[in-house]
Structure formats: C-alpha cells, structure tokens
KEKE-3310 file (N, C-alpha, C; in steps of 0.2 Angstrom, whole numbers, plus 5000, padded with zeros to 4 digits):
npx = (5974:5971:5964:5976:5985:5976:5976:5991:5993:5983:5988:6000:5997:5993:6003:6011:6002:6003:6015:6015:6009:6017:6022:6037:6050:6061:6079:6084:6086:6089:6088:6084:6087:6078:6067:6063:6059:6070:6079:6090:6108:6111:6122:6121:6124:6121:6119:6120:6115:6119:6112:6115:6111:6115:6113:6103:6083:6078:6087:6094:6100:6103:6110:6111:6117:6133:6149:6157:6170:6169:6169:6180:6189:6200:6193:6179:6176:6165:6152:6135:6125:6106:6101:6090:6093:6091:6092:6094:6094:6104:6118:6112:6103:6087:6087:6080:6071:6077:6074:6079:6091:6094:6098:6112:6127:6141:6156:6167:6182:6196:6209:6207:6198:6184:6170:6158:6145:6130:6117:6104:6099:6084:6072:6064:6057:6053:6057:6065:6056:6052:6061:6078:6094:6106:6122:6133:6149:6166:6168:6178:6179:6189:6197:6200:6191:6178:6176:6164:6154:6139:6129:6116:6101:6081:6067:6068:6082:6084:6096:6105:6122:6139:6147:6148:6157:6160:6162:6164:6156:6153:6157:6153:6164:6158:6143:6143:6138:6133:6138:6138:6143:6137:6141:6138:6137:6130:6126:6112:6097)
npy = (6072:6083:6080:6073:6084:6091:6080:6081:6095:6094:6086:6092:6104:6098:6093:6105:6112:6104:6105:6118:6121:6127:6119:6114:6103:6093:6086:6085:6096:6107:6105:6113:6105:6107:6109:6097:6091:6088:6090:6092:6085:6070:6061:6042:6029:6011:5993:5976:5959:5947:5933:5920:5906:5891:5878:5863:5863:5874:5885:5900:5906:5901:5890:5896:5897:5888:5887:5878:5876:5876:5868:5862:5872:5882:5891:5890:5896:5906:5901:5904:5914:5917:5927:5929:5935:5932:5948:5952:5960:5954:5943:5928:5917:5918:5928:5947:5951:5964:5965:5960:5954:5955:5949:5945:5934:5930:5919:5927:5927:5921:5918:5921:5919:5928:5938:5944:5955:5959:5968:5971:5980:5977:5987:5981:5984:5998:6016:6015:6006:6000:6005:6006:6002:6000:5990:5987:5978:5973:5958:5949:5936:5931:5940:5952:5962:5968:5981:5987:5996:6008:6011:6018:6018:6019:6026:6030:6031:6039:6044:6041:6037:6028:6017:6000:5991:5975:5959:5942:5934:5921:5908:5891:5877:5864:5865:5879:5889:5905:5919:5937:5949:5967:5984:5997:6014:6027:6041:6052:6059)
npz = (5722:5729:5741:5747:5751:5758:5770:5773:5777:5787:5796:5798:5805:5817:5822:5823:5833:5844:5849:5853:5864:5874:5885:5893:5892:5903:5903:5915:5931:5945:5961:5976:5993:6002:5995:5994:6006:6014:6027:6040:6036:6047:6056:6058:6069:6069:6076:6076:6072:6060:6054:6045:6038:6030:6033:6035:6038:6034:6030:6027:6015:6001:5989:5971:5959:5951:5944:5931:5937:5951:5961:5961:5964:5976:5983:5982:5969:5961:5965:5969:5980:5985:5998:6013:6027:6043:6053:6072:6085:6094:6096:6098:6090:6094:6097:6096:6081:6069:6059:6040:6030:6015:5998:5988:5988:5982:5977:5976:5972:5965:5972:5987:6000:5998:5995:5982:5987:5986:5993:6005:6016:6025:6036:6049:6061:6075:6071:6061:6054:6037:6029:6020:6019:6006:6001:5990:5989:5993:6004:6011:6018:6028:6033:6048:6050:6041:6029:6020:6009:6010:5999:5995:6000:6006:6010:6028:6025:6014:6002:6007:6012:6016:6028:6032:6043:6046:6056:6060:6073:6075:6065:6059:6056:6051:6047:6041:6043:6049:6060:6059:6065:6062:6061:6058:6049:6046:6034:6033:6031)
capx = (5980:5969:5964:5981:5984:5971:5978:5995:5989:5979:5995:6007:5992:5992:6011:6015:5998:6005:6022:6014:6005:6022:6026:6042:6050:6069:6079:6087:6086:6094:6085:6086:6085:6072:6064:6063:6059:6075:6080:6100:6112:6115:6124:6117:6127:6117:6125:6115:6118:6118:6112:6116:6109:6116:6112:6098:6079:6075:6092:6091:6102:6103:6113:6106:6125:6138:6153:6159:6177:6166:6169:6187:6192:6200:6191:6171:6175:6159:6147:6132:6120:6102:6099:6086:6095:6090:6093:6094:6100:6109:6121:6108:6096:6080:6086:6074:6072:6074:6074:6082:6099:6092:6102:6115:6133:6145:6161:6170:6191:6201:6214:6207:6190:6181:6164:6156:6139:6123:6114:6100:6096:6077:6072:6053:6057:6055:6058:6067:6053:6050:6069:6083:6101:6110:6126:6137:6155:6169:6169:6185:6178:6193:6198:6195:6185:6180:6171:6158:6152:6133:6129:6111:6095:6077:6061:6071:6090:6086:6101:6111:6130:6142:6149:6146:6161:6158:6165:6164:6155:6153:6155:6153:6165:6154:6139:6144:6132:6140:6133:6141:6141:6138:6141:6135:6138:6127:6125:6105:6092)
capy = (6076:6087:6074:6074:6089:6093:6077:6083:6102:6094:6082:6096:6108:6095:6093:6112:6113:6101:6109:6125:6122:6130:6112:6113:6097:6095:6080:6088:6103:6109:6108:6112:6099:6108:6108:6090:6091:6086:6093:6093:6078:6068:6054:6037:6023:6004:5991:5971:5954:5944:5925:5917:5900:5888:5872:5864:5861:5881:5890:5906:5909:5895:5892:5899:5895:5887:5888:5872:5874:5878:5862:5861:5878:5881:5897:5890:5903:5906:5898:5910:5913:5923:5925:5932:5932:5938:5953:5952:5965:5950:5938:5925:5917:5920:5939:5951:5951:5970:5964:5956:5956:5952:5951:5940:5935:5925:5919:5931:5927:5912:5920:5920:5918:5935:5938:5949:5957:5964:5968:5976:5979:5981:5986:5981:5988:6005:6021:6013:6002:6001:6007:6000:6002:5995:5989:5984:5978:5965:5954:5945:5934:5929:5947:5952:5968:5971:5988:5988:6004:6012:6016:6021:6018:6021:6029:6035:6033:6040:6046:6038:6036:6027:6011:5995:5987:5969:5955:5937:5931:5914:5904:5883:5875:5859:5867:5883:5892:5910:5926:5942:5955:5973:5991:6003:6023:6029:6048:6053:6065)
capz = (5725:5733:5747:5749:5752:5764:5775:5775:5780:5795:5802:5800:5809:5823:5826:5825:5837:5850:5849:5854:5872:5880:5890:5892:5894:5903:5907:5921:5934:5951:5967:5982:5997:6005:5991:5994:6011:6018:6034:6043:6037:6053:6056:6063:6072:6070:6078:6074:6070:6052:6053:6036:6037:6024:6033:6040:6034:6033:6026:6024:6011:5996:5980:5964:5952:5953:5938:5931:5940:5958:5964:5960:5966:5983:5985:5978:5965:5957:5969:5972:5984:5986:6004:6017:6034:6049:6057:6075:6092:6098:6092:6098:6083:6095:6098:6094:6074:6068:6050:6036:6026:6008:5993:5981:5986:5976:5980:5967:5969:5965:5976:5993:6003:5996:5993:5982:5992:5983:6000:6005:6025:6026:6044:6049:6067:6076:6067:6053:6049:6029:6025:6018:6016:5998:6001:5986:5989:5993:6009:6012:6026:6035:6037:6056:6050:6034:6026:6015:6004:6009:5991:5995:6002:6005:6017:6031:6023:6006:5999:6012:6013:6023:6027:6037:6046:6047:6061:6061:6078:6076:6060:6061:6048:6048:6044:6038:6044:6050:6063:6059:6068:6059:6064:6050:6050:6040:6035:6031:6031)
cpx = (5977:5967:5971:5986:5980:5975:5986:5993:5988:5983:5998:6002:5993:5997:6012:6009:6000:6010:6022:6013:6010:6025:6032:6045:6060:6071:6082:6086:6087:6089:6089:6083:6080:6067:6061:6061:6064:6077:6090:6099:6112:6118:6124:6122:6122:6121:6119:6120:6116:6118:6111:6119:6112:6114:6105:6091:6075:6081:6087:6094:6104:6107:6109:6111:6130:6143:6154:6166:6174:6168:6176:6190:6192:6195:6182:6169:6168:6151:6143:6128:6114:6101:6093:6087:6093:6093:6091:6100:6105:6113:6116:6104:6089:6080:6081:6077:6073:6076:6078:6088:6095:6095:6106:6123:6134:6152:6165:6179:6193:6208:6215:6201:6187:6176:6162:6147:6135:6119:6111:6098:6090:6076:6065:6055:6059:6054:6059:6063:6052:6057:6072:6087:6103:6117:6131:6146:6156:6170:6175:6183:6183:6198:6195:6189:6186:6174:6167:6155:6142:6132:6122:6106:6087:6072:6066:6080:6090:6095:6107:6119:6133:6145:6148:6154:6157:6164:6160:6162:6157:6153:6159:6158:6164:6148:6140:6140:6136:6135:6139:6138:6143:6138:6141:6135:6136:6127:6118:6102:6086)
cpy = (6081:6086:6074:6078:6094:6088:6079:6089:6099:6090:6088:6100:6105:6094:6100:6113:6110:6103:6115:6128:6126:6126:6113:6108:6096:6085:6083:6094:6104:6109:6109:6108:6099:6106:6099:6085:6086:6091:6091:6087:6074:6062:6049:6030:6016:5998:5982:5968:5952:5935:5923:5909:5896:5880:5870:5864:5868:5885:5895:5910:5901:5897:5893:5895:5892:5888:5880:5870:5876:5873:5859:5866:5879:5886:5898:5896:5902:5904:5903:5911:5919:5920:5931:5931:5937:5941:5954:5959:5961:5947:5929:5922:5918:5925:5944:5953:5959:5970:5962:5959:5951:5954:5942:5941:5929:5925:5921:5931:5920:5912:5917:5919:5926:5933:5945:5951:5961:5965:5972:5974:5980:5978:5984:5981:5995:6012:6019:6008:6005:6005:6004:6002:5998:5997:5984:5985:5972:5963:5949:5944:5932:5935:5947:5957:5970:5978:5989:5995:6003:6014:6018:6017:6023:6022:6034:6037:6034:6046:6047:6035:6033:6021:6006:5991:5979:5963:5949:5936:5926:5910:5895:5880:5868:5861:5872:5889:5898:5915:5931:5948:5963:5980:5997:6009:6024:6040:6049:6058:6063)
cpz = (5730:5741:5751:5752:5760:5770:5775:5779:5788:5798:5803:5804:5816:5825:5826:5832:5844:5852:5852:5859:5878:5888:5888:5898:5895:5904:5912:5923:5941:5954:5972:5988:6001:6002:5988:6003:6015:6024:6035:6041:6042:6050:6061:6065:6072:6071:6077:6071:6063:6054:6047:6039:6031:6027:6036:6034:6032:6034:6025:6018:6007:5989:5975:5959:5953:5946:5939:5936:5949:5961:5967:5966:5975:5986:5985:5976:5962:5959:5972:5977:5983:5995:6008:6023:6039:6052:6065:6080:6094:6093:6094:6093:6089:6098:6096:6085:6074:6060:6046:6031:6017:6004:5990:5984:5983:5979:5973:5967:5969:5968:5986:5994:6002:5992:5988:5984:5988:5988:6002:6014:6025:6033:6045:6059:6068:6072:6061:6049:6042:6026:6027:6016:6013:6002:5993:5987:5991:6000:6009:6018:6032:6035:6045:6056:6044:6033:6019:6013:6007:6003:5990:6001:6003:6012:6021:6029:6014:6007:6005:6008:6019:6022:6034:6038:6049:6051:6061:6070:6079:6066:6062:6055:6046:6043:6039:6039:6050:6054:6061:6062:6064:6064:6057:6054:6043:6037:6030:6031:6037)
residu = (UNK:UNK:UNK:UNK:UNK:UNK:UNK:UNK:UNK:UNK:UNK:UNK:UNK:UNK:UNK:UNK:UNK:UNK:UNK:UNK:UNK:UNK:UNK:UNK:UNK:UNK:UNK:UNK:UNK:UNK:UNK:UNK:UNK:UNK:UNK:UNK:UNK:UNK:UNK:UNK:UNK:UNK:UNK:UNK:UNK:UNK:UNK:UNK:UNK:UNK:UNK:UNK:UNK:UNK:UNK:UNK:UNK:UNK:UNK:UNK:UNK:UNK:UNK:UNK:UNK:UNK:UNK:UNK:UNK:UNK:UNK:UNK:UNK:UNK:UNK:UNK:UNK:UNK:UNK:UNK:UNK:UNK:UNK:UNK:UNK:UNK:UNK:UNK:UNK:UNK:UNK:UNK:UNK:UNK:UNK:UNK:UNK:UNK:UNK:UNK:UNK:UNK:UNK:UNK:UNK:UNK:UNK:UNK:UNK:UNK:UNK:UNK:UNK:UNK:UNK:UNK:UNK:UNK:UNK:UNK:UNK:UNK:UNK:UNK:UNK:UNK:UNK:UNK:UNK:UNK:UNK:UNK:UNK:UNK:UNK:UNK:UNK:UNK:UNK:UNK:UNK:UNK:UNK:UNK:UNK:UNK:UNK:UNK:UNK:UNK:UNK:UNK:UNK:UNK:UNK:UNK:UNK:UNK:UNK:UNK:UNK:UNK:UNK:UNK:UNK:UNK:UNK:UNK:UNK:UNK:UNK:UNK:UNK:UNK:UNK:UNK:UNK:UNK:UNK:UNK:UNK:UNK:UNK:UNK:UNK:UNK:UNK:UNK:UNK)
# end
C-alpha cells in the first residue's frame, strides 16, 4: 500500500508540475496584418489562356469516374476529370507557358452542360512564380461568360479573393479538346 502510495504522490507531482511552467496554450488570437507582414491590399488583373486537352496521345486532363447513368445521360452527369492544363499568354498551344491550371472537374447537372471546378492556378512564371490561386465553383460552359469564386491562394495571393471570368475561345466538338480564355481580379497583399 505504501508503494502505492508513493507512485501515486510522484504522477500526481508530475501533472501538477507540468501544469505549472505558465505555457499558456490558446486556440485562437487576433492579429494584426502587419504582424504578418502584409503590406497595402491591391488589386491585380491576369488575363491567359486554359488548354484542356482530352484527345490525342498526351491529354492533359483525363477521366478518373464516371457514374453508371454517364453514358446515358445527355448532360455526362457524373463523368470526372483530373486535369493539368496549360497556361499560356496566348490562345496559341506554343504560346509562352506561364503555368498550369491543376485540379478536378466533373460534369455535375443533369439539367444542362455545367461543370463543377476544384482548380488551382499555379504560376511558374515572373513575379508570380511558386503562387497559386484556388478556385472552387460552377462552370456552365455554354454560357458566353461565366464567373468563378477566388476562394484563396498561396506565396504571393495569400489570402487572395476574387473572381475569374471565364470565355470559350475555341472548343473542337470532334475532339473535345477546349482553349479558354481567363480574366482573373484578384485582390492581394
């Protein structure tokens, strides 16, 4: 009993002792943005092209799922994609690259032609090398101009906001193979 005793004594000794060192531990607390070296908001205009390859013996954007009704469906509800498409200045494919549109859509209505887009811009040119604008929303491609949600980003568009206007250049309805023209407003730091 005595043994027992003692190793009681020297646990509870060693949690009130830990408890003691005056770490105080938060989940949350207010900064300020300097304090994060942030500097003035501005807001940045990018204007580039979207090549989403689906044909051909180097696709850049491939299916992952399809639903069992995909194939029936007028709309190829269900039918996904992951893609890594080039980003180009021009609407050209040997325009100057300035990086890639990576991410996941899916043909998400059984209504109309609408995409849902998980999309990440990463730029590996200029200023903007090594940052990435997230884009999550819906694409309704046979719109003339559709508007997509900025819902963050990283490097130089942390805690970016905004939205991408999106325009059909060219799309092939053999191949299917599509250029899109973007205009992103972004707001940054």
């Amino acid at each position: 009993m005595a043994k027992l005793l003692i190793l009681f004594t020297i646990f509870f000794s060693a949690v009130a002792a830990s408890g003691s060192t005056g770490e105080s531990h938060r989940f949350s607390r207010n900064l300020s943005p300097e304090s994060m070296g942030l500097k003035e908001e501005k807001l940045s205009h990018l204007h580039f092209y979207y090549h989403d390859t689906v044909s051909g013996t180097k696709p850049t954007a491939v299916v992952v799922a399809e639903a069992a009704i995909t194939n029936t469906s007028a709309t190829s509800f269900g039918k996904t994609f992951v893609m890594d498409d080039p980003l180009t200045v021009g609407p050209e494919p040997n325009s100057k690259r300035i990086g890639g549109g990576q991410g996941i859509y899916a043909w998400a209505s059984q209504e109309e032609a609408a995409l849902l887009m998980v999309l990440n811009f990463a730029f590996t040119e200029g200023k903007y090398n090594g940052s990435n604008l997230s884009i999550l929303g819906r694409n309704a491609i046979l719109t003339e101009v559709r508007e997509l949600p900025i819902v963050g980003g990283s490097g130089i568009f942390r805690f970016a906001r905004g939205y991408a206007e999106a325009r059909t250049h060219t799309y092939n309805l053999t191949s299917q193979d599509a250029v899109v023209e973007y205009n992103v407003y972004v707001f940054h730091y």
